[in-house]
PDBQT receptor file of N, H, CA, C and O in Angstrom, charges set to zero:
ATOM      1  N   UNK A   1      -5.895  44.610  46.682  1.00  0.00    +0.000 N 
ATOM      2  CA  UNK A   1      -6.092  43.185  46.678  1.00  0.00    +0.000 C 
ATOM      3  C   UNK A   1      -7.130  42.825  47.726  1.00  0.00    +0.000 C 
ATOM      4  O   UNK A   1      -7.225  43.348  48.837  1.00  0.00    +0.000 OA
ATOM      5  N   UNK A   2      -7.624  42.205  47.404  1.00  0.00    +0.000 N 
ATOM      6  H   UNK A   2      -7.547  41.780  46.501  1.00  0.00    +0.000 HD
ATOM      7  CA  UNK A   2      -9.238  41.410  48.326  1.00  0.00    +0.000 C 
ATOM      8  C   UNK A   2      -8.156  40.193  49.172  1.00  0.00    +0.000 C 
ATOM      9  O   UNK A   2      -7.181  39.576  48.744  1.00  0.00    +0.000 OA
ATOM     10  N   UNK A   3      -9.013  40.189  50.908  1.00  0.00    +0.000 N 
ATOM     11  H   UNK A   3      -9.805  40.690  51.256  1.00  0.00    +0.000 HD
ATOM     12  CA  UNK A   3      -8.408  39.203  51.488  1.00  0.00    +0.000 C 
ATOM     13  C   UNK A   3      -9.017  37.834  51.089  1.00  0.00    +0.000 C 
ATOM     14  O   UNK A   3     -10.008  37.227  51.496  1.00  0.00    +0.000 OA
ATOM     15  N   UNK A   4      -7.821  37.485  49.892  1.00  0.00    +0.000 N 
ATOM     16  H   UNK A   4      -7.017  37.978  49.561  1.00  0.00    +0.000 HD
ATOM     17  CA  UNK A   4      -8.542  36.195  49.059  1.00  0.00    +0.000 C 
ATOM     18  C   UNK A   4      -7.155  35.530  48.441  1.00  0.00    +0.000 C 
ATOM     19  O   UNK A   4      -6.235  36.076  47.831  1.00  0.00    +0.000 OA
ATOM     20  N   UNK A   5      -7.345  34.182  48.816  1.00  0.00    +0.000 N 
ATOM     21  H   UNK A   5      -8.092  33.738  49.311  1.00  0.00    +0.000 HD
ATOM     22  CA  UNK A   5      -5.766  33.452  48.136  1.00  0.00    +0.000 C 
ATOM     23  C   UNK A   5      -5.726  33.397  46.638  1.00  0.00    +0.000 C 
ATOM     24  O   UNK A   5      -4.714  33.310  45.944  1.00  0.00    +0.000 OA
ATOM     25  N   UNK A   6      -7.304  33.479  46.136  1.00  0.00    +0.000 N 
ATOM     26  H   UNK A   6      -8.127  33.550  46.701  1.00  0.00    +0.000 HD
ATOM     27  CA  UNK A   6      -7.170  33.601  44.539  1.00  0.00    +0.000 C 
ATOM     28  C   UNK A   6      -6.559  34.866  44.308  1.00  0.00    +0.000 C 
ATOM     29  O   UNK A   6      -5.694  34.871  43.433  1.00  0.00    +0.000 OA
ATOM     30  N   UNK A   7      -6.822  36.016  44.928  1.00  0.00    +0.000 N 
ATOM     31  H   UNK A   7      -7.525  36.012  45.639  1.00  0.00    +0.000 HD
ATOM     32  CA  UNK A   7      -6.101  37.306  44.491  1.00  0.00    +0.000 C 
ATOM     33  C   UNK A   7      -4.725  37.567  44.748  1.00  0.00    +0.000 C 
ATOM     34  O   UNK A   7      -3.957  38.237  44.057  1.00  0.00    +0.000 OA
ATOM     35  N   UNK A   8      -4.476  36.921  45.898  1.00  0.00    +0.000 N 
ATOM     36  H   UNK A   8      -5.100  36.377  46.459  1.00  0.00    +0.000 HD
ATOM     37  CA  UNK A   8      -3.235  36.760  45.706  1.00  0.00    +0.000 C 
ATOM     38  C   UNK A   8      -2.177  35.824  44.865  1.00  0.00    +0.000 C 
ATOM     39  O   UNK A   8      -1.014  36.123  44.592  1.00  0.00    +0.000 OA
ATOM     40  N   UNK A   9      -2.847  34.660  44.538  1.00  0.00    +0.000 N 
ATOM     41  H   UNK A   9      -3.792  34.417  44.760  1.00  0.00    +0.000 HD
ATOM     42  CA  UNK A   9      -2.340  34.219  43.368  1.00  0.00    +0.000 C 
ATOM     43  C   UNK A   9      -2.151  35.024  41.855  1.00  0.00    +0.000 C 
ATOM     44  O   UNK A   9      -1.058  35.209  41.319  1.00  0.00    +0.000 OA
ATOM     45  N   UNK A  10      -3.255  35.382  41.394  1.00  0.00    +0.000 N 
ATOM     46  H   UNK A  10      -4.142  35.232  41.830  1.00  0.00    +0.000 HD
ATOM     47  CA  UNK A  10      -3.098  36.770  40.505  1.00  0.00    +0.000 C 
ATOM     48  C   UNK A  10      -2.219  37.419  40.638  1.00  0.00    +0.000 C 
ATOM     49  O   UNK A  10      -1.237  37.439  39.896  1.00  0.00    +0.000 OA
ATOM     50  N   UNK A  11      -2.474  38.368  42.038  1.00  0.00    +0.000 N 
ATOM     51  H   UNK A  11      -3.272  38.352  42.641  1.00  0.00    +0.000 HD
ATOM     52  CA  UNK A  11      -1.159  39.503  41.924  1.00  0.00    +0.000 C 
ATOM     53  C   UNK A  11       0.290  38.883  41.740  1.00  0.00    +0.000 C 
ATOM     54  O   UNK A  11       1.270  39.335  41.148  1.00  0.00    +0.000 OA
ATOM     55  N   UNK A  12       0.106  37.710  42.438  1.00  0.00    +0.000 N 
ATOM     56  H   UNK A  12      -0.690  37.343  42.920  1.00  0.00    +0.000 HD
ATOM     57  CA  UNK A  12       1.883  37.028  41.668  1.00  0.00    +0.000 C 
ATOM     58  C   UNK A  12       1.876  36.929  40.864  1.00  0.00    +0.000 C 
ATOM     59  O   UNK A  12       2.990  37.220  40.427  1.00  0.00    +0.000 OA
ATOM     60  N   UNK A  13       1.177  36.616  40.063  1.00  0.00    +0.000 N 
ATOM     61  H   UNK A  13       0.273  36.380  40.419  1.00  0.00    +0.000 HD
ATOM     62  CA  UNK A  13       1.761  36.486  38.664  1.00  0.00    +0.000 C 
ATOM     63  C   UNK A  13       1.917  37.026  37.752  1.00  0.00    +0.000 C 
ATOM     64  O   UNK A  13       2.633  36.940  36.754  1.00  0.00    +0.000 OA
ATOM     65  N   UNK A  14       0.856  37.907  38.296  1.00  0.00    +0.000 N 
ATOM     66  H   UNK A  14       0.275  37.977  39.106  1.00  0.00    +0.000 HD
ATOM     67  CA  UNK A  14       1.296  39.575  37.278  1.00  0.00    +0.000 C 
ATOM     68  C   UNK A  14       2.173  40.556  38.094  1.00  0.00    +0.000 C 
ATOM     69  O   UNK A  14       2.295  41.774  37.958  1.00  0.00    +0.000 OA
ATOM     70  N   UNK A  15       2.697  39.789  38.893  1.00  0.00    +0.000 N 
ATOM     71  H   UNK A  15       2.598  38.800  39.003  1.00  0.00    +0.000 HD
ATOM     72  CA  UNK A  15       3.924  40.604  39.469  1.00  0.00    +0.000 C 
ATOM     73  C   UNK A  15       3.360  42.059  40.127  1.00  0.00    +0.000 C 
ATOM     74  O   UNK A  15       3.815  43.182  39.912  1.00  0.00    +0.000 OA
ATOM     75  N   UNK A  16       2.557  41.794  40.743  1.00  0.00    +0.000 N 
ATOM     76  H   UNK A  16       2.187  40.881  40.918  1.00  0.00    +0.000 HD
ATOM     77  CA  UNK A  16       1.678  43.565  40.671  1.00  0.00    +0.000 C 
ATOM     78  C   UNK A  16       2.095  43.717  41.908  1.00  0.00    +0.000 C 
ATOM     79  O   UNK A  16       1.128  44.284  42.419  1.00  0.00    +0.000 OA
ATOM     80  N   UNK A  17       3.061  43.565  42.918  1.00  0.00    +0.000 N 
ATOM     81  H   UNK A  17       3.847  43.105  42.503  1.00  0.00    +0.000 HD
ATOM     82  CA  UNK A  17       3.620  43.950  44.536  1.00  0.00    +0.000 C 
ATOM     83  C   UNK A  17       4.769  44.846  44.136  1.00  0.00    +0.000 C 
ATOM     84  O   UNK A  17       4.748  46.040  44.436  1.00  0.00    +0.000 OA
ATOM     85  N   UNK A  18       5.770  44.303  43.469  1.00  0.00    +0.000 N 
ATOM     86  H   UNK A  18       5.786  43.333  43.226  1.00  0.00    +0.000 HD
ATOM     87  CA  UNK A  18       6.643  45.135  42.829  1.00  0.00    +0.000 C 
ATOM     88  C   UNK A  18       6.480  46.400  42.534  1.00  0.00    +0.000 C 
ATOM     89  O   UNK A  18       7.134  47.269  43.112  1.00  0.00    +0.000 OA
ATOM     90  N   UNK A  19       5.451  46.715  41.455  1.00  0.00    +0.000 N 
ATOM     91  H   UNK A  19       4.920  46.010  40.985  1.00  0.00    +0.000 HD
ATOM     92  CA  UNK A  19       5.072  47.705  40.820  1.00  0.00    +0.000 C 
ATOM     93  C   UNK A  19       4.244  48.573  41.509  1.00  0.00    +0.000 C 
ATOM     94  O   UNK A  19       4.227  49.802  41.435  1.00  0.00    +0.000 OA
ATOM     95  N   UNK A  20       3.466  47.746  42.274  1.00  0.00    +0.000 N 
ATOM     96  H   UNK A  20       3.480  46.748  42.335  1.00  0.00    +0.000 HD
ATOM     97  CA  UNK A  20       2.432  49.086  43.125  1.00  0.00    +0.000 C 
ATOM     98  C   UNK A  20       3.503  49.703  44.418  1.00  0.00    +0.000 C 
ATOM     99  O   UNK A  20       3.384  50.806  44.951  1.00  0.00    +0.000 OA
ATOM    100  N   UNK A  21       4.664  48.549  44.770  1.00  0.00    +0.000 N 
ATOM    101  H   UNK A  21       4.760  47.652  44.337  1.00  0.00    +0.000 HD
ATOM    102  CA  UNK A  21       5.260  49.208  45.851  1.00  0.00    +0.000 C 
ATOM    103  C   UNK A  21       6.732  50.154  44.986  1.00  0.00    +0.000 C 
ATOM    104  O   UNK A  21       7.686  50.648  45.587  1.00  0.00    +0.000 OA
ATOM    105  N   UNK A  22       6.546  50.171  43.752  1.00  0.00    +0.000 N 
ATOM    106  H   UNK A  22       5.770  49.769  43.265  1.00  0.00    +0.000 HD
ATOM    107  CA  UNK A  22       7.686  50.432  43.145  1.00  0.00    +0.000 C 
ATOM    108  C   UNK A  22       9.087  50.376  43.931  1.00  0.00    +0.000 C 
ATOM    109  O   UNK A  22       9.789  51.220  44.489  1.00  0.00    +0.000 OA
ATOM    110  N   UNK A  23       9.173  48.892  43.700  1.00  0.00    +0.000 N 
ATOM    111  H   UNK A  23       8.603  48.207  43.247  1.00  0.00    +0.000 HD
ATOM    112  CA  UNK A  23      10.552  48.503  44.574  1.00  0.00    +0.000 C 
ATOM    113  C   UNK A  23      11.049  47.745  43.348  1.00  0.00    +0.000 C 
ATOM    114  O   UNK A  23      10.145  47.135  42.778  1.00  0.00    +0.000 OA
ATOM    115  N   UNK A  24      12.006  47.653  42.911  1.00  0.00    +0.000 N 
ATOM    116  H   UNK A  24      12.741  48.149  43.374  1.00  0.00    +0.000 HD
ATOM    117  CA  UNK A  24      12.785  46.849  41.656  1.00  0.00    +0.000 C 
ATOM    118  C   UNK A  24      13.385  45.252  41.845  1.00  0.00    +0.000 C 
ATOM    119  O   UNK A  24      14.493  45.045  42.340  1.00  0.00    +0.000 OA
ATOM    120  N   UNK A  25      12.737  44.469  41.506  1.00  0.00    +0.000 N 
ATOM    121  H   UNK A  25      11.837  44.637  41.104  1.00  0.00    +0.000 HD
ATOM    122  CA  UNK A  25      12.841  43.311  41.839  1.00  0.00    +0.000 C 
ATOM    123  C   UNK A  25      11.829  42.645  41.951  1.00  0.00    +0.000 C 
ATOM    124  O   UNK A  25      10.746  43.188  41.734  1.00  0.00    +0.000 OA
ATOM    125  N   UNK A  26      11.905  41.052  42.384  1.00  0.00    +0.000 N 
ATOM    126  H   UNK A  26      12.784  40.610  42.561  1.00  0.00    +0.000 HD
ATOM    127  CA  UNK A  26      10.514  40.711  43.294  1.00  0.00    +0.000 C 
ATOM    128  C   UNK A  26      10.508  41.157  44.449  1.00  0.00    +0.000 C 
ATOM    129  O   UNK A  26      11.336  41.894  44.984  1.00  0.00    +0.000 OA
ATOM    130  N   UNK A  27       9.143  40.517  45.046  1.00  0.00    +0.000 N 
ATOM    131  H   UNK A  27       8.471  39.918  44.612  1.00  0.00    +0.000 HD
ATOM    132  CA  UNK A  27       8.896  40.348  46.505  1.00  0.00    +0.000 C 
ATOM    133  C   UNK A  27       8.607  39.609  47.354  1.00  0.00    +0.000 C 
ATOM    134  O   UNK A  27       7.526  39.180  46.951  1.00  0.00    +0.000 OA
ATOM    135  N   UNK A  28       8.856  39.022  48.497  1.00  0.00    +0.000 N 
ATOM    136  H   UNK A  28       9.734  39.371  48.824  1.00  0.00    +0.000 HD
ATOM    137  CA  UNK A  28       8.251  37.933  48.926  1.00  0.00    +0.000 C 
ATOM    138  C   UNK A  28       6.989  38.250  49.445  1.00  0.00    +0.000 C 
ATOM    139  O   UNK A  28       6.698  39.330  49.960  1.00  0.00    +0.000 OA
ATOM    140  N   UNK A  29       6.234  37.275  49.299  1.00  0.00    +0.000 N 
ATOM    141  H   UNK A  29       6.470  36.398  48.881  1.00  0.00    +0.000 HD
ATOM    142  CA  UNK A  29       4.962  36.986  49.972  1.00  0.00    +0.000 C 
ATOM    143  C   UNK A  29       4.002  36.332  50.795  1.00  0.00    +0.000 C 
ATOM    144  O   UNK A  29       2.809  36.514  51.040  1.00  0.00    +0.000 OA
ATOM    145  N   UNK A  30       5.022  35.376  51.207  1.00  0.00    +0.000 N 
ATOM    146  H   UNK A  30       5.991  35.227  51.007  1.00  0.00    +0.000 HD
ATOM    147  CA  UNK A  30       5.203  34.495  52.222  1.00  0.00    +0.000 C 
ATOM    148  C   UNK A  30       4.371  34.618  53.531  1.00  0.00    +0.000 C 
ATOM    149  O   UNK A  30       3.608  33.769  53.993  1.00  0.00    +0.000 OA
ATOM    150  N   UNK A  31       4.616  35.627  53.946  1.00  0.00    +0.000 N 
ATOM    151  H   UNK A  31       5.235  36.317  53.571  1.00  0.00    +0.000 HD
ATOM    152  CA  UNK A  31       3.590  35.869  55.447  1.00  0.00    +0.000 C 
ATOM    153  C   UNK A  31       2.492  36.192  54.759  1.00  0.00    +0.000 C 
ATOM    154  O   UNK A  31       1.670  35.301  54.973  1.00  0.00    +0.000 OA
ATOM    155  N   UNK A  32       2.134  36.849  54.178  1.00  0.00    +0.000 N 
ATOM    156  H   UNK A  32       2.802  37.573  54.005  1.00  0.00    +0.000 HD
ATOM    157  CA  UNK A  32       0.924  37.443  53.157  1.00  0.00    +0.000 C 
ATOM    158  C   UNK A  32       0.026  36.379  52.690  1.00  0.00    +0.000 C 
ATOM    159  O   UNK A  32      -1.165  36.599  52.470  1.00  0.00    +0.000 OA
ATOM    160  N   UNK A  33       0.606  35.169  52.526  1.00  0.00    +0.000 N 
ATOM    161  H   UNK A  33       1.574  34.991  52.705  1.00  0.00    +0.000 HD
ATOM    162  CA  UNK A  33      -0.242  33.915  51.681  1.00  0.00    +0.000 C 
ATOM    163  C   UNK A  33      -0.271  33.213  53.320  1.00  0.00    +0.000 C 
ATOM    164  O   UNK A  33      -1.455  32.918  53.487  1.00  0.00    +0.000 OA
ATOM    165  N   UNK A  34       0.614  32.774  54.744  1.00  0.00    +0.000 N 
ATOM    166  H   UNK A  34       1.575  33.013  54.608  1.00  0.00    +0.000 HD
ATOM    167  CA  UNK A  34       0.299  32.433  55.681  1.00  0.00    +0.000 C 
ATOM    168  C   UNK A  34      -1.250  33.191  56.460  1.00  0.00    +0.000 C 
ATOM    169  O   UNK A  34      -2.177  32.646  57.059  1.00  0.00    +0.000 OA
ATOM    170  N   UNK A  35      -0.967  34.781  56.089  1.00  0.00    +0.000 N 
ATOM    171  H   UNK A  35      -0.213  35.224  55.603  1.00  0.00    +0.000 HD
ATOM    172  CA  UNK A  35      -2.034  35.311  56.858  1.00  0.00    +0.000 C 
ATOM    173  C   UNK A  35      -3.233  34.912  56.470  1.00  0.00    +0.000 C 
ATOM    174  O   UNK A  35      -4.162  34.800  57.270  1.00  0.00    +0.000 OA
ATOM    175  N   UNK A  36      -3.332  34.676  55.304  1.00  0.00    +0.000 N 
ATOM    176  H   UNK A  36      -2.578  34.767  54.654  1.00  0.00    +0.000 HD
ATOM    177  CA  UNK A  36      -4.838  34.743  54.475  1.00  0.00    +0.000 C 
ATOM    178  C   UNK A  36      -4.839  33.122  54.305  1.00  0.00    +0.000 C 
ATOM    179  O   UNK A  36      -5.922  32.688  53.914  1.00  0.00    +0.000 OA
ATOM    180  N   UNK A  37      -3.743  32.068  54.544  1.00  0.00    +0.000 N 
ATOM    181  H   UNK A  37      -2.863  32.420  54.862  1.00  0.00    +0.000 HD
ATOM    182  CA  UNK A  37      -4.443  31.030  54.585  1.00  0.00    +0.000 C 
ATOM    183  C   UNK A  37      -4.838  30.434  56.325  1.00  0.00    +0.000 C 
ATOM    184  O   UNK A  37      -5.227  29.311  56.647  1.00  0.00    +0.000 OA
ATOM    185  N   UNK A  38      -4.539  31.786  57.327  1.00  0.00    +0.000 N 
ATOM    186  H   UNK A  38      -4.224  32.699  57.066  1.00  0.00    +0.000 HD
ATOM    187  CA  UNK A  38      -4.913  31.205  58.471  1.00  0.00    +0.000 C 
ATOM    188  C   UNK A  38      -6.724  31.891  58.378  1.00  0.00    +0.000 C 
ATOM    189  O   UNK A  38      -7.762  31.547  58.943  1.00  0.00    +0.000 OA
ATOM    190  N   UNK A  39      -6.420  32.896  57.454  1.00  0.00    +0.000 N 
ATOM    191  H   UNK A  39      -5.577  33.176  56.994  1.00  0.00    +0.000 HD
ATOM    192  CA  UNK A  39      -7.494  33.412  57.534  1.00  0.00    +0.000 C 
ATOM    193  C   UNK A  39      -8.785  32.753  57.145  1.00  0.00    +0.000 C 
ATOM    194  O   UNK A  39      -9.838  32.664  57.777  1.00  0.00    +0.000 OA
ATOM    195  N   UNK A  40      -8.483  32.350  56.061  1.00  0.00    +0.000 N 
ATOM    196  H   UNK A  40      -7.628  32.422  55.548  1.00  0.00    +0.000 HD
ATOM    197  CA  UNK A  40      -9.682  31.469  55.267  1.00  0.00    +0.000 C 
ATOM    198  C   UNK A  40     -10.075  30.381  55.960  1.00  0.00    +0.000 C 
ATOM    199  O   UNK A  40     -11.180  29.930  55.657  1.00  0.00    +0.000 OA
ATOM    200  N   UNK A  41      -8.990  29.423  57.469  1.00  0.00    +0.000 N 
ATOM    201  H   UNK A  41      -8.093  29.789  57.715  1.00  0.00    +0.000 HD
ATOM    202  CA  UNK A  41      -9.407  28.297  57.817  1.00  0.00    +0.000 C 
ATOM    203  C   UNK A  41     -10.222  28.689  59.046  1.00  0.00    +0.000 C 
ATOM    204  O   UNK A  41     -10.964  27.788  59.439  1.00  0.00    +0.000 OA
ATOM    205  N   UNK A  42     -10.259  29.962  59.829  1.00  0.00    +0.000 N 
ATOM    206  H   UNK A  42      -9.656  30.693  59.510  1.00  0.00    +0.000 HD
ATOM    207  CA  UNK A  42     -11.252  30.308  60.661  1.00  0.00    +0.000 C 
ATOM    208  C   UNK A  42     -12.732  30.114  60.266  1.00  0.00    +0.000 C 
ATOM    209  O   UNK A  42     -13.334  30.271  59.204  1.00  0.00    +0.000 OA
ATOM    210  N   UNK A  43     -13.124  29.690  61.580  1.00  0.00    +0.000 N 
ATOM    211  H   UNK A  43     -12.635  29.562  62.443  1.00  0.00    +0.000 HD
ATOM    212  CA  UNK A  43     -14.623  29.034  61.062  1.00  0.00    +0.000 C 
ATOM    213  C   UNK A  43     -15.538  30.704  60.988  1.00  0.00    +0.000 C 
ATOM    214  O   UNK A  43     -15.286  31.688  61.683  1.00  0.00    +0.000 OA
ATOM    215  N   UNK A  44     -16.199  30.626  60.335  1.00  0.00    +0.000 N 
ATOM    216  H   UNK A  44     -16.405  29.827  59.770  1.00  0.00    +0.000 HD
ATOM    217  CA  UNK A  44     -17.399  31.612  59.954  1.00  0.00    +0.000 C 
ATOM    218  C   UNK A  44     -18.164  32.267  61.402  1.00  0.00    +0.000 C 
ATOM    219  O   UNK A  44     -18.794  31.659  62.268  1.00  0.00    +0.000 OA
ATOM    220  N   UNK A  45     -17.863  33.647  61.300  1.00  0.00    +0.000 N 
ATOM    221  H   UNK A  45     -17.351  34.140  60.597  1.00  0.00    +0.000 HD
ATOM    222  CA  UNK A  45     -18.464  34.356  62.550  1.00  0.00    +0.000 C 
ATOM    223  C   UNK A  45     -17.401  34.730  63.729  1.00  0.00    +0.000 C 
ATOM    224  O   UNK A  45     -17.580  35.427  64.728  1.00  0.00    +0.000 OA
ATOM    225  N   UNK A  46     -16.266  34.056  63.298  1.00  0.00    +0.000 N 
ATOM    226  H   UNK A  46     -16.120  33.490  62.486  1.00  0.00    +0.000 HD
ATOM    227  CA  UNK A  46     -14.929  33.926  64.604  1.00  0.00    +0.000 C 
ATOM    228  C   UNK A  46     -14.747  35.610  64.159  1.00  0.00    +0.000 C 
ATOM    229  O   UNK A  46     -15.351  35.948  63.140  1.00  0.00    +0.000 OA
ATOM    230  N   UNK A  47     -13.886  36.734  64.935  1.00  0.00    +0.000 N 
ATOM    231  H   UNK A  47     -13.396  36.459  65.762  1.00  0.00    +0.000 HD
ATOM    232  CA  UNK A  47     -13.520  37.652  64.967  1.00  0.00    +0.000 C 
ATOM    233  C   UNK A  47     -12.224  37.313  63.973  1.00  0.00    +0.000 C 
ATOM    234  O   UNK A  47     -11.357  36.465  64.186  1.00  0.00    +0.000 OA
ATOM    235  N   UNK A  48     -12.328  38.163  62.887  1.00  0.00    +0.000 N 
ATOM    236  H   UNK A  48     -13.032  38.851  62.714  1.00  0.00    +0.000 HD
ATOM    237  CA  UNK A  48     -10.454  38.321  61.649  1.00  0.00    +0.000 C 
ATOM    238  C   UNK A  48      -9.688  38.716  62.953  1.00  0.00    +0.000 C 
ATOM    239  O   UNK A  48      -9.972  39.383  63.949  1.00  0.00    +0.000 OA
ATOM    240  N   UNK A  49      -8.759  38.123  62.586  1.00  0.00    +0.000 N 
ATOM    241  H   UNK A  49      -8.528  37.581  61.777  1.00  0.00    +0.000 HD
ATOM    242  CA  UNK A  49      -7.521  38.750  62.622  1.00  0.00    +0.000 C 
ATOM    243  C   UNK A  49      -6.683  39.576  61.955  1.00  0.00    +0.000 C 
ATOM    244  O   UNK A  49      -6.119  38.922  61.078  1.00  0.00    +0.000 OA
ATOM    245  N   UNK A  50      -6.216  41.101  61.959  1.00  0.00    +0.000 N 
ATOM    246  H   UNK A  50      -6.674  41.632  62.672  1.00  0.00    +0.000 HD
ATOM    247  CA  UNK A  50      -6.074  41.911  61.718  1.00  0.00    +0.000 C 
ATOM    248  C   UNK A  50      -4.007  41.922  61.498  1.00  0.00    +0.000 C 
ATOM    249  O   UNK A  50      -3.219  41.343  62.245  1.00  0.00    +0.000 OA
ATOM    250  N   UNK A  51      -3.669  42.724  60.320  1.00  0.00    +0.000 N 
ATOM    251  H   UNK A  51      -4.309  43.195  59.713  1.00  0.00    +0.000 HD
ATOM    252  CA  UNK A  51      -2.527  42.775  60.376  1.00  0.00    +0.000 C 
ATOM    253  C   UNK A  51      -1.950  43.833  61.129  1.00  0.00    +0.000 C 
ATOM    254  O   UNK A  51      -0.870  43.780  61.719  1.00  0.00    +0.000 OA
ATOM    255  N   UNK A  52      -2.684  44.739  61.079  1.00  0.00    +0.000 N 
ATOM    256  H   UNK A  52      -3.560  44.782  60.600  1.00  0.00    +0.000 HD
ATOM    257  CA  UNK A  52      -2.181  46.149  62.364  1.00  0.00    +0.000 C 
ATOM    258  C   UNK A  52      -2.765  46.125  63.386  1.00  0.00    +0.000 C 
ATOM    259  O   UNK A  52      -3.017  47.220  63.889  1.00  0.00    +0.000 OA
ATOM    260  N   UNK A  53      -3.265  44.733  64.187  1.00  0.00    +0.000 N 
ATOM    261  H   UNK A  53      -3.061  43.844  63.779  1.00  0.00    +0.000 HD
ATOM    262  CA  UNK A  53      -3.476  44.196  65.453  1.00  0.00    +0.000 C 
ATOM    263  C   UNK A  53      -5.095  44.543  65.590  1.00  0.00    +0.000 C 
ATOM    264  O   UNK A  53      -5.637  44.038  66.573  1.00  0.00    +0.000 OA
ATOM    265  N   UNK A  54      -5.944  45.367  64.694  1.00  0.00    +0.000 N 
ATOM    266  H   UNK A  54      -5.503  45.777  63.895  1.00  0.00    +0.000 HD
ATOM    267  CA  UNK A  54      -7.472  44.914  64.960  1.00  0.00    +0.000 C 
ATOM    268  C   UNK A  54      -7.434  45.938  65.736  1.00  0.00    +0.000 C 
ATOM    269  O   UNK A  54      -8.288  45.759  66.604  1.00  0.00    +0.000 OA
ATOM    270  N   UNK A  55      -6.597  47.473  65.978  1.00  0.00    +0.000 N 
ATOM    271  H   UNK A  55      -5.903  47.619  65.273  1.00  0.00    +0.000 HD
ATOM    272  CA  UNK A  55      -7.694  48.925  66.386  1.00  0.00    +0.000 C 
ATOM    273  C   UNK A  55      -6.565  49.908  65.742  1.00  0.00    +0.000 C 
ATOM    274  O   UNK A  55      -5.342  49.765  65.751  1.00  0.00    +0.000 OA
ATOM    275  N   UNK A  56      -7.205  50.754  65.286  1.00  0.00    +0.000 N 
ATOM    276  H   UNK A  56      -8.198  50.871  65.279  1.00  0.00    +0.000 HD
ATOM    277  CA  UNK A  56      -6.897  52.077  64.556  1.00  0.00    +0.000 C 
ATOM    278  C   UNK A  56      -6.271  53.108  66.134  1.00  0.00    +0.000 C 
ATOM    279  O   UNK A  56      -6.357  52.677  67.284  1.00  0.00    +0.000 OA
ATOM    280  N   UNK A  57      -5.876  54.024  65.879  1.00  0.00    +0.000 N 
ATOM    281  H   UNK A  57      -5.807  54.374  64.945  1.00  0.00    +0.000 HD
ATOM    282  CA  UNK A  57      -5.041  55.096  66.837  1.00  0.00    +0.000 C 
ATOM    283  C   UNK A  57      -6.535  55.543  67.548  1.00  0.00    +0.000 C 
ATOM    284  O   UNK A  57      -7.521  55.638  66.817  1.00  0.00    +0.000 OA
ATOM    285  N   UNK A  58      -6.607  55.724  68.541  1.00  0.00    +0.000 N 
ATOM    286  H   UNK A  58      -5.806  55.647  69.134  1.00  0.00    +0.000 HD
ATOM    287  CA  UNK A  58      -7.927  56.088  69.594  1.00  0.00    +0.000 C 
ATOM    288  C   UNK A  58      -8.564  55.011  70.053  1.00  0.00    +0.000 C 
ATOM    289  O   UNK A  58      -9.503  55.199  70.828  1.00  0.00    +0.000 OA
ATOM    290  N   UNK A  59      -8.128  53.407  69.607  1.00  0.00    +0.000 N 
ATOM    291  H   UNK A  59      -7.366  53.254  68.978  1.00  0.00    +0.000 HD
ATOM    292  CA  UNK A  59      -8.573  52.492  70.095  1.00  0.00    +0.000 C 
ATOM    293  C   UNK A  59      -9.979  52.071  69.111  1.00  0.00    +0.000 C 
ATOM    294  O   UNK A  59     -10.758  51.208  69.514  1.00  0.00    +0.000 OA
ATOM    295  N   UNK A  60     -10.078  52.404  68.496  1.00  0.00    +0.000 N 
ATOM    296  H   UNK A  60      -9.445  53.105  68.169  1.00  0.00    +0.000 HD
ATOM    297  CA  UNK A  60     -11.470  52.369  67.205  1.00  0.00    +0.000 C 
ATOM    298  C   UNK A  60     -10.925  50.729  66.400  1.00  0.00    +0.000 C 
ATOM    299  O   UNK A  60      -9.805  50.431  65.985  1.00  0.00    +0.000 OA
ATOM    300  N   UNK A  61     -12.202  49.906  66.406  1.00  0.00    +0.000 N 
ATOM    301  H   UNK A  61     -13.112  50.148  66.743  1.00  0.00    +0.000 HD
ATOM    302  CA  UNK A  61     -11.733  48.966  66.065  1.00  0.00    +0.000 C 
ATOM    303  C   UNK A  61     -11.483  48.962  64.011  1.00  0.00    +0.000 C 
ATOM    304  O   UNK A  61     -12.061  49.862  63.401  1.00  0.00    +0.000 OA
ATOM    305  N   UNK A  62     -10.817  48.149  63.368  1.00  0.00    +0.000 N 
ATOM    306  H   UNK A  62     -10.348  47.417  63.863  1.00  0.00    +0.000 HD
ATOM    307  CA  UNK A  62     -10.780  48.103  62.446  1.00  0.00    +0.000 C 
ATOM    308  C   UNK A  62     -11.670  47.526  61.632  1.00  0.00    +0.000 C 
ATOM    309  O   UNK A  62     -11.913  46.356  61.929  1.00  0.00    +0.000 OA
ATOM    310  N   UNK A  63     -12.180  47.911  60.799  1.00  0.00    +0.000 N 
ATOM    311  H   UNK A  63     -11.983  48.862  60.558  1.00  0.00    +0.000 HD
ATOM    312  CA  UNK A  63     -12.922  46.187  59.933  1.00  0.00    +0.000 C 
ATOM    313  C   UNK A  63     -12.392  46.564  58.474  1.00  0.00    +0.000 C 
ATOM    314  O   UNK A  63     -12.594  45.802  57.528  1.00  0.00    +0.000 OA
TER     315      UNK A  63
């Protein structure tokens, strides 16, 4: 999934969290649609914010 609220609208509705995490049921998505709508209101050029805190193991940043 692209960090994008349209894609995440999609994947709900084709239910595609379920199935790629093969867990039986739904799922919530709740923080997932918070992250990406704090994401989208950052102004252009600001540093993302990262869900595994923005550095990889050795301190290497993420993008």
């Amino acid at each position: 999934m692209h960090p994008d609220l349209a894609c995440l609208d999609l994947a709900e509705r084709r239910k595609a969290f379920p199935r790629a995490l093969r867990v039986p049921g739904p799922l919530g998505s709740r923080q997932v649609r918070q992250y990406l709508e704090r994401s989208c209101a950052e102004p252009t050029g600001s540093p993302s914010r990262d869900l595994v805190g923005g550095a990889a193991p050795g301190g290497r940043e993420i993008r």
